[in-house]
C-alpha positions in Angstrom: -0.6 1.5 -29.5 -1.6 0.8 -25.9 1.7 1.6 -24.3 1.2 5.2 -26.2 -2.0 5.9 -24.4 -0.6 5.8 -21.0 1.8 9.0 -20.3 -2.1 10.5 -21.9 -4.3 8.4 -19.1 -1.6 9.4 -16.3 -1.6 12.6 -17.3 -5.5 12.9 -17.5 -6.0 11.3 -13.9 -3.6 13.7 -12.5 -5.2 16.9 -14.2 -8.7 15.0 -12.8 -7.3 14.7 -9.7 -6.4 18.4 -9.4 -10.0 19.6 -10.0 -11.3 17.4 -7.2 -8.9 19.0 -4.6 -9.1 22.4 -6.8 -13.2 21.7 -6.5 -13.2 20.7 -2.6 -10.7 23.3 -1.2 -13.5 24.5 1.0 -13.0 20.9 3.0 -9.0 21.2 3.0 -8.9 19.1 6.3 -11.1 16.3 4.8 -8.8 16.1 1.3 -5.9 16.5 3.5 -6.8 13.2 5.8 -8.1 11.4 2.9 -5.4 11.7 1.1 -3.2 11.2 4.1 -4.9 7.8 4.4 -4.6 6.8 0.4 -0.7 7.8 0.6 -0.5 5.3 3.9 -1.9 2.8 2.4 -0.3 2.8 -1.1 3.4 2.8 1.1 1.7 -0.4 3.0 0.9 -2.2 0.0 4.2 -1.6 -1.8 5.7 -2.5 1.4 4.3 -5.7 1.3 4.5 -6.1 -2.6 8.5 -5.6 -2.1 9.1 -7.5 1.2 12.1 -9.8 0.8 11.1 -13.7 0.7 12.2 -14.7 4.2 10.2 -12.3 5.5 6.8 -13.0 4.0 7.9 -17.1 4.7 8.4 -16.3 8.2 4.7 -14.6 8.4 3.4 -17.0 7.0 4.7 -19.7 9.6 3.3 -21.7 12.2 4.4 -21.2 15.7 4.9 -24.8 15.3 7.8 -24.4 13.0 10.2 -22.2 15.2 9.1 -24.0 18.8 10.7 -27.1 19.4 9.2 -28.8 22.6 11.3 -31.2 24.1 9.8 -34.0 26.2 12.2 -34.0 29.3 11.2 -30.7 30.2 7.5 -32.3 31.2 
């Protein structure tokens, strides 16, 4: 039953979300930056949601773990 409601909540935030911009198309350059900013930051976070395992392992490392210091060079 739940899975059936969803094409109907999508499509009822989109047609909401068409008002808002319909509603503020006096401040086009404000919509156009905000959503400029939401789009930037949705690619961000399904950047990071997708990043391959090494990756996020290796930002997550200390600088300890990939410098070796080695006593005769004191």
């Amino acid at each position: 039953m739940m899975t059936a409601m969803l094409p109907f909540t999508e499509a009822a935030l989109f047609t909401l979300g068409c008002m808002a911009i319909h509603a503020l198309r006096r401040h086009a350059d404000t919509v156009t930056a905000a959503l400029a900013c939401f789009v930037t930051l949705l690619v961000l976070m399904l950047g990071i949601a997708y990043a391959p395992e090494p990756f996020t392992q290796i930002q997550m490392a200390q600088m300890s773990d990939f410098v070796g210091a080695d006593p005769s060079l004191y």
